[in-house]
N, CA, C and O of each residue as an XYZ file, in Angstrom:
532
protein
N     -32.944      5.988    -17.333
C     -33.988      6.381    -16.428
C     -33.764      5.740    -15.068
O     -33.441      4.552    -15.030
N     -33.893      6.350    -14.094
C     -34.078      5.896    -12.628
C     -35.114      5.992    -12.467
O     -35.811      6.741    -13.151
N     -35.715      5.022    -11.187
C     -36.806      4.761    -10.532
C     -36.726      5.212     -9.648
O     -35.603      5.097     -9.157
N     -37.346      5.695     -9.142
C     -37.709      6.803     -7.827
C     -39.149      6.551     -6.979
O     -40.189      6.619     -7.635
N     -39.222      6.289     -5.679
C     -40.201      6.049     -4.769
C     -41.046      7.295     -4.048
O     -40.778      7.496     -2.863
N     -41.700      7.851     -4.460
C     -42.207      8.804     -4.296
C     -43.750      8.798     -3.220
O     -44.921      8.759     -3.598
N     -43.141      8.859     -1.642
C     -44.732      8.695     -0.867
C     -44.971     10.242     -0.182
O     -44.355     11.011      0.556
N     -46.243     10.192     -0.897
C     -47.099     11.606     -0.458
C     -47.818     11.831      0.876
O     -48.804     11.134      1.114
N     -47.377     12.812      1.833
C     -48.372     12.520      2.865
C     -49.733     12.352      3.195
O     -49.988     11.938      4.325
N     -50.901     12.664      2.202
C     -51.957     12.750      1.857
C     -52.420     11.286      1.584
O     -53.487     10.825      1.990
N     -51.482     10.601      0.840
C     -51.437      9.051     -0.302
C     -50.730      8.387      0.791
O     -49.852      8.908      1.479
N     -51.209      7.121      0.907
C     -50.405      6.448      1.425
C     -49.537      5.265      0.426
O     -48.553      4.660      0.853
N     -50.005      5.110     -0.718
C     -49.673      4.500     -1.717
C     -48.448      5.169     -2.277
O     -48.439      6.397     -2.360
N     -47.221      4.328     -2.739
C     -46.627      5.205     -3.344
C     -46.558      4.910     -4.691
O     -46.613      3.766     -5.144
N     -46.393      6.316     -5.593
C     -46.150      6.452     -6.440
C     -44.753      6.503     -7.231
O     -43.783      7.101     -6.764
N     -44.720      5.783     -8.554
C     -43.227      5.898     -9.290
C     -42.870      7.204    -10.069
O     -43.539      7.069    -11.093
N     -42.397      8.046    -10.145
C     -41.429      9.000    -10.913
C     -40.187      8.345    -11.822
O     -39.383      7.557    -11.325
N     -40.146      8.680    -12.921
C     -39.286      8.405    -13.595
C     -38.238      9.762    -13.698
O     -38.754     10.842    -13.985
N     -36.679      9.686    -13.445
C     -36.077     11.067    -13.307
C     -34.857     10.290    -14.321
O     -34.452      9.141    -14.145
N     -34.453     11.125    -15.288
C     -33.158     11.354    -15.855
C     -31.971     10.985    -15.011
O     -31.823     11.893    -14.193
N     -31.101     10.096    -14.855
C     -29.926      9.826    -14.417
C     -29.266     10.481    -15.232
O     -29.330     10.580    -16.457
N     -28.124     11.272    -13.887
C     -26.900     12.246    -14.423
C     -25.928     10.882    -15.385
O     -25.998      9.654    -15.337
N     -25.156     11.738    -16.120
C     -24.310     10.772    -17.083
C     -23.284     10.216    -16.100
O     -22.783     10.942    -15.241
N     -22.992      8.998    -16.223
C     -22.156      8.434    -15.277
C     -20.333      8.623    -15.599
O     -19.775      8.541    -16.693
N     -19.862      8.827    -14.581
C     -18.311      9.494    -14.957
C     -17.737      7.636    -14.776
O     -18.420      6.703    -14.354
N     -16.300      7.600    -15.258
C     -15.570      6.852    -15.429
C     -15.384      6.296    -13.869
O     -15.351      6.992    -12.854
N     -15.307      5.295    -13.933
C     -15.003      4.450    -12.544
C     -13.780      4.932    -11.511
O     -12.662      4.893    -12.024
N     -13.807      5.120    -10.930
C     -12.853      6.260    -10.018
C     -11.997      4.937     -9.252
O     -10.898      5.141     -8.737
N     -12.422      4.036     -9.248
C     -11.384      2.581     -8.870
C     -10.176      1.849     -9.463
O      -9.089      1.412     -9.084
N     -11.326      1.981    -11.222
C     -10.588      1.109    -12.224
C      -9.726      2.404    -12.742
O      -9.951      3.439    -13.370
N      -8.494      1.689    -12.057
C      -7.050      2.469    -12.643
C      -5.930      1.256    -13.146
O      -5.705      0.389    -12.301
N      -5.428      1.176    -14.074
C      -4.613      0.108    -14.669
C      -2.965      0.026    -14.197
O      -1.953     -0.639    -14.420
N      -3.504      1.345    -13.269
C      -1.399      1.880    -12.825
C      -1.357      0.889    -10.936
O      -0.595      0.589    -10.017
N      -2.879      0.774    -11.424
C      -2.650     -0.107     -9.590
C      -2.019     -1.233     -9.494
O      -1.181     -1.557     -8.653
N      -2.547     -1.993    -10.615
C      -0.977     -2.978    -10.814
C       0.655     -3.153    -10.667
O       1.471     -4.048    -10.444
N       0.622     -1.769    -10.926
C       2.357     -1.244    -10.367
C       2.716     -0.853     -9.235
O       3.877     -0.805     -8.831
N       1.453     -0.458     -8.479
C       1.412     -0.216     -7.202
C       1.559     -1.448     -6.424
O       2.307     -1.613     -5.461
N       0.620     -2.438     -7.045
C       0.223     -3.854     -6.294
C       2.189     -4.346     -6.855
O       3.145     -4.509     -6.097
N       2.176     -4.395     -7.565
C       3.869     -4.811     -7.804
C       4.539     -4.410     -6.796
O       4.879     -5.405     -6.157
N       5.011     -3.198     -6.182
C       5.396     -2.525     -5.795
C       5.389     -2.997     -4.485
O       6.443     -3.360     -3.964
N       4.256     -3.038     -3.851
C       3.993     -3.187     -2.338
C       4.129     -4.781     -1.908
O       3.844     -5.162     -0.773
N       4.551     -5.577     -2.847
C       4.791     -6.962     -2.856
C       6.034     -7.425     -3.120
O       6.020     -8.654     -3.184
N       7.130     -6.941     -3.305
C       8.601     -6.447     -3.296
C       8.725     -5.626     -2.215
O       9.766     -5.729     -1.566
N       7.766     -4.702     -1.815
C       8.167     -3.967     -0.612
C       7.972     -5.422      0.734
O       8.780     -5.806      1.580
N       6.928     -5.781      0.498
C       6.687     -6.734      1.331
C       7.493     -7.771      1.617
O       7.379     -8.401      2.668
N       8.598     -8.110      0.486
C       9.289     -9.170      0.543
C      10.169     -8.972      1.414
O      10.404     -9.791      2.303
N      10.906     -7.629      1.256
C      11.768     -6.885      1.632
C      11.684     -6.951      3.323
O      12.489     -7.238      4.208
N      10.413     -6.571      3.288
C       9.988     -6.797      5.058
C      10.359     -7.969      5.755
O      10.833     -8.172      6.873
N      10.031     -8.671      4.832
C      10.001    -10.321      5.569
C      11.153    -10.638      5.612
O      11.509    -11.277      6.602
N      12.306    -10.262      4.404
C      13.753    -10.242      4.940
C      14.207    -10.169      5.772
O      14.881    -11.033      6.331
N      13.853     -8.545      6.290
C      14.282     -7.780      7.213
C      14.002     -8.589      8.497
O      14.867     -8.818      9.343
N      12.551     -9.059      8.581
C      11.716     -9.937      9.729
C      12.682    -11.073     10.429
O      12.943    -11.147     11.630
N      13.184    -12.005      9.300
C      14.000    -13.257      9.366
C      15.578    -12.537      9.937
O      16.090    -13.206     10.835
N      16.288    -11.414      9.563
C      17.019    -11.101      9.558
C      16.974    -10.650     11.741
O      17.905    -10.743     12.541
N      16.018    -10.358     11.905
C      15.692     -9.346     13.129
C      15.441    -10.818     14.324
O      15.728    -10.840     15.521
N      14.807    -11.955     13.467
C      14.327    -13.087     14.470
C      15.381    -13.391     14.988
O      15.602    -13.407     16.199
N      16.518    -13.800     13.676
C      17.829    -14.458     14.319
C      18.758    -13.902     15.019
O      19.605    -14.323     15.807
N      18.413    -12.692     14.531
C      19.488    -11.754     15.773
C      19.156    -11.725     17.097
O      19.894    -11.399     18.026
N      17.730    -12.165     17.161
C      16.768    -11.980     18.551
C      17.065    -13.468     19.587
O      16.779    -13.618     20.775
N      17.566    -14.193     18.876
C      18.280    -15.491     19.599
C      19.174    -15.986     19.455
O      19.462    -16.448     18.351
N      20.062    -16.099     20.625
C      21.681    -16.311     20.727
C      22.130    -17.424     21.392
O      21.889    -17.327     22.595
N      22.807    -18.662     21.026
C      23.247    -19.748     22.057
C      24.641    -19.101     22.544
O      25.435    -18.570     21.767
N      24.769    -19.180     23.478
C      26.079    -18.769     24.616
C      26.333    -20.654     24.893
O      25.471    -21.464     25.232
N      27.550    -20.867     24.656
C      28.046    -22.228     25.041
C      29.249    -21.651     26.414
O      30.084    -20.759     26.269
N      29.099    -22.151     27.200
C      29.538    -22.325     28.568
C      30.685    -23.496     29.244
O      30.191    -24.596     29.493
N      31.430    -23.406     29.397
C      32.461    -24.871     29.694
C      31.879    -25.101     31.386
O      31.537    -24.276     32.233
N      31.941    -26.398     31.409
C      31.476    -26.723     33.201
C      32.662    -27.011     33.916
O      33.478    -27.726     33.334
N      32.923    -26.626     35.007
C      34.366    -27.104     36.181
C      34.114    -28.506     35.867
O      35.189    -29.104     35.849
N      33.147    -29.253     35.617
C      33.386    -30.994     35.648
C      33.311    -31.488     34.221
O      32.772    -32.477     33.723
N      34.037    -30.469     33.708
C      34.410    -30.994     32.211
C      33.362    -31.203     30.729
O      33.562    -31.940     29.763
N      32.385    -30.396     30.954
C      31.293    -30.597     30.203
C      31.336    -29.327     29.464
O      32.378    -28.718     29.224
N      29.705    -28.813     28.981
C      29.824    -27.530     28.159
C      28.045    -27.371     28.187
O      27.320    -28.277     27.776
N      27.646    -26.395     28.602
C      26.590    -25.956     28.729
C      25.796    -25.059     27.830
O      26.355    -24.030     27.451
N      24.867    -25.243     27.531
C      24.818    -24.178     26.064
C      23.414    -23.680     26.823
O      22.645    -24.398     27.463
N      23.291    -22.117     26.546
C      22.320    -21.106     27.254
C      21.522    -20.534     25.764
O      22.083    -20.547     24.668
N      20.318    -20.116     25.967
C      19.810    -19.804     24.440
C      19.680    -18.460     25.466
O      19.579    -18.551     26.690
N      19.703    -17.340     24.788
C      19.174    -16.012     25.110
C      18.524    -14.996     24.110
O      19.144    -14.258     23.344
N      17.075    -15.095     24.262
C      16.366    -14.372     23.563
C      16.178    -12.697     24.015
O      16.201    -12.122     25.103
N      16.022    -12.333     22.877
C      16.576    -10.451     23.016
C      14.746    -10.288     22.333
O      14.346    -10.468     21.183
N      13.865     -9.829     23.761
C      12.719     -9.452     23.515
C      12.517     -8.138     22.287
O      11.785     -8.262     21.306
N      13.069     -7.303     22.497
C      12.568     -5.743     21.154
C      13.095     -6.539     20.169
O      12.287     -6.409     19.250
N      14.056     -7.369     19.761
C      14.215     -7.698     18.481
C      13.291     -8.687     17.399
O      12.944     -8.572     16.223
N      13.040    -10.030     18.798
C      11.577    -10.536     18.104
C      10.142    -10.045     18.521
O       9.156    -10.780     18.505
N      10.132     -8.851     18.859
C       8.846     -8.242     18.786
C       9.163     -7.510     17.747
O       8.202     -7.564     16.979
N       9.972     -6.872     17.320
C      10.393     -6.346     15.895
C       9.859     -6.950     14.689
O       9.124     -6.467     13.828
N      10.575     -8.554     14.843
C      10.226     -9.338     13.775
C       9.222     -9.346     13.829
O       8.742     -9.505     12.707
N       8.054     -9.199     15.052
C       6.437    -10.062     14.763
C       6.097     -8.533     13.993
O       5.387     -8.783     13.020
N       6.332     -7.201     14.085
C       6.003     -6.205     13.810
C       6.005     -6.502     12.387
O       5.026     -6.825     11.714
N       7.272     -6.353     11.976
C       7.669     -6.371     10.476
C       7.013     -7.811     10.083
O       7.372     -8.025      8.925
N       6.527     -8.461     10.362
C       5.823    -10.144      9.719
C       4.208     -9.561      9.178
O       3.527     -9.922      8.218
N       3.878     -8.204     10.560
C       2.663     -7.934     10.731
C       2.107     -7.156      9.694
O       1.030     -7.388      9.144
N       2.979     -6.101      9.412
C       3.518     -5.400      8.147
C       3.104     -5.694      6.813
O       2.152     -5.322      6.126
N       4.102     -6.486      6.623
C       4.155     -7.433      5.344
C       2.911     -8.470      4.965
O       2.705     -8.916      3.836
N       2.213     -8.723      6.028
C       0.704     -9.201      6.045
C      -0.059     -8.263      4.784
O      -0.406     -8.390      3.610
N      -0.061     -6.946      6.205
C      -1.217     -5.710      5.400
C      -0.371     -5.440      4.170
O      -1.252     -5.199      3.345
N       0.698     -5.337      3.577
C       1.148     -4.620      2.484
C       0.753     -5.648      1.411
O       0.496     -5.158      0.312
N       0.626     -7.431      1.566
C       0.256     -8.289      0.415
C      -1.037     -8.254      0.238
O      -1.565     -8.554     -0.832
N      -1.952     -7.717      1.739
C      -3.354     -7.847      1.192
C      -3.612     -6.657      0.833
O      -4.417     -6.856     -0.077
N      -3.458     -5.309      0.936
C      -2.977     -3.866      0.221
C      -3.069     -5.036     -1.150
O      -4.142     -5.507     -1.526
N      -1.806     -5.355     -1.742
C      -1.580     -5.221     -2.909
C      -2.463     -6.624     -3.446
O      -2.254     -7.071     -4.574
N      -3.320     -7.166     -2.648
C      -4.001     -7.955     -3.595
C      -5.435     -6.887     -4.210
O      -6.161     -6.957     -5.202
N      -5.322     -5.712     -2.759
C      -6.855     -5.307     -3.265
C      -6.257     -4.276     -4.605
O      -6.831     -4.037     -5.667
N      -5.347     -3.943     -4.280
C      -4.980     -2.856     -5.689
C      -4.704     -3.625     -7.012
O      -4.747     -3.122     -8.135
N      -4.454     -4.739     -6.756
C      -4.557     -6.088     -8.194
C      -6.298     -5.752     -8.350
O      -6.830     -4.798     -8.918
N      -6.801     -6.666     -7.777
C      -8.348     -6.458     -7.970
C      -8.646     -5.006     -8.718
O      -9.023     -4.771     -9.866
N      -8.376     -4.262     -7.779
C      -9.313     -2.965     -8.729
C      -8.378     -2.770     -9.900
O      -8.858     -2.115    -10.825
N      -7.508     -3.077    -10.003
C      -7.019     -2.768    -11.515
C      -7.442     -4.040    -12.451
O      -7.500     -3.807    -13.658
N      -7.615     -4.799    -12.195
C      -8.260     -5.776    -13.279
C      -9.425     -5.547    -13.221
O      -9.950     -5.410    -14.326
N     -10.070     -5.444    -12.370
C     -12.101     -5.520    -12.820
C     -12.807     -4.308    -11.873
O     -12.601     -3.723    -10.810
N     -13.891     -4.335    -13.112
C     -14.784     -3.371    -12.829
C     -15.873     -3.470    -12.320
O     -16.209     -4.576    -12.745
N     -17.015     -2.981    -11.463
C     -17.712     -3.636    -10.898
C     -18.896     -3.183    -11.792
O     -19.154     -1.986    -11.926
N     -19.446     -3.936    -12.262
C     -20.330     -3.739    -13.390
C     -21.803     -3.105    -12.127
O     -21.800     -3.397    -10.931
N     -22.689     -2.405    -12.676
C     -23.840     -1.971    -11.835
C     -24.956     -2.458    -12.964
O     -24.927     -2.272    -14.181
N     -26.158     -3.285    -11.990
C     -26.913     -3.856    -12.647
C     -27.890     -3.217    -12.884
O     -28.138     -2.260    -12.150
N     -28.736     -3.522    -13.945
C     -29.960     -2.173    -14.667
C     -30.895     -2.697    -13.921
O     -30.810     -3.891    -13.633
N     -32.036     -1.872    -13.429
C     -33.113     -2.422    -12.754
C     -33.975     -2.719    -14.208
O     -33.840     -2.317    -15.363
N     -34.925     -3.635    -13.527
C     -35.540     -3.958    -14.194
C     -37.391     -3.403    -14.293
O     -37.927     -3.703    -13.226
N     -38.036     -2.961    -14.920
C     -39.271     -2.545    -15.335
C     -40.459     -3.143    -14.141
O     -41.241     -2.571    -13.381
N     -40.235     -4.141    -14.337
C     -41.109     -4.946    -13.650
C     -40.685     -5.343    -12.223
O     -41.692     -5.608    -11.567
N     -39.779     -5.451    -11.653
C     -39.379     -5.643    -10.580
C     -39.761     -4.488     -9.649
O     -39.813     -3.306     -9.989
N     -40.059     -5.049     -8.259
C     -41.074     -4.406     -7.828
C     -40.071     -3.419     -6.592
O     -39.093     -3.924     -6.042
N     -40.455     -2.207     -6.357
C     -39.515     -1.361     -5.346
C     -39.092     -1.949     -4.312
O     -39.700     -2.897     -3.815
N     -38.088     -1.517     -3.879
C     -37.842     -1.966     -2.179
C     -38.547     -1.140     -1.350
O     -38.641      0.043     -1.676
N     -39.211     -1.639     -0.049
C     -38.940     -3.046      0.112
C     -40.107     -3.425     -0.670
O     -40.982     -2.652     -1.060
N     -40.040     -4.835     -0.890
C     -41.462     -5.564     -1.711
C     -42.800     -5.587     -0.871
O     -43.802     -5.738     -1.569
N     -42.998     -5.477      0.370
C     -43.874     -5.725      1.287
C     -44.522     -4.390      1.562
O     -45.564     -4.305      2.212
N     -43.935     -3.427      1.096
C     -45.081     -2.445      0.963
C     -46.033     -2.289      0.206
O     -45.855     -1.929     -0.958
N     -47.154     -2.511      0.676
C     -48.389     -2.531      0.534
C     -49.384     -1.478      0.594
O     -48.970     -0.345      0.835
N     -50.581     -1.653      0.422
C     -51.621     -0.491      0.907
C     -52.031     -0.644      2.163
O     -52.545     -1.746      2.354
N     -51.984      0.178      3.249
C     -51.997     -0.011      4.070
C     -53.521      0.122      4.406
O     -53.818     -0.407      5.476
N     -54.521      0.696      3.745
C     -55.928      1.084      3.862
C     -56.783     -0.440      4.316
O     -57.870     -0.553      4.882
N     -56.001     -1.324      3.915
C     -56.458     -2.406      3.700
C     -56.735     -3.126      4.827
O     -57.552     -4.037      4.967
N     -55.987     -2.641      5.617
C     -55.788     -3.475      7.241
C     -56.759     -2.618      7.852
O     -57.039     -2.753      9.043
């Protein structure tokens, strides 16, 4: 049974209806294959971060230099699209582990829906009779 709030324009009080709840279908969340998904996108993710580390170091280069007064100069040269690459692919691999934590979650648990209770009073509680004022 559902509870139902029923205010009449005539009444200012409202009244309860009791109505038949449709039969409830299977949880459209809880799927047990999301786990393989969540597998999936966390190996994909790793993969990223490979790729990430792989893209940083290419993105910075020491050039060593000899000096006319007998020394050796070393130049670092950073290659901007490659570590903006990496921050891309780091950024990536972020959303794909929290992706696959939420597809862990819904494949382990269900979100249970709580029964109202008889006595517990409608929302909101502060409605009142208003005749009264």
């Amino acid at each position: 049974m559902v509870w139902v709030n029923v205010k009449s324009s005539s009444d200012s009080r409202i009244r309860g209806i009791t109505v038949d709840a449709p039969a409830e279908a299977p949880s459209a969340l809880h799927r047990p294959w999301r786990a393989a998904v969540a597998l999936g996108e966390l190996v994909l993710a790793g993969v990223v971060v490979w790729f990430a580390f792989r893209l940083w170091s290419g993105g910075i280069t020491d050039i060593t230099l000899p000096r006319s007064s007998g020394g050796e100069v070393t130049l670092t040269r950073y290659r901007g699209d490659l570590i903006a690459g990496a921050i891309g692919l780091g950024a990536l691999a972020s959303l794909l582990m929290l992706d696959a934590v939420r597809q862990l979650l819904l494949a382990i648990r269900v979100r249970r829906s709580r029964k109202r209770d008889a006595a517990r009073q409608p929302w909101p509680p502060f409605d009142e009779d208003t005749d009264a004022l």
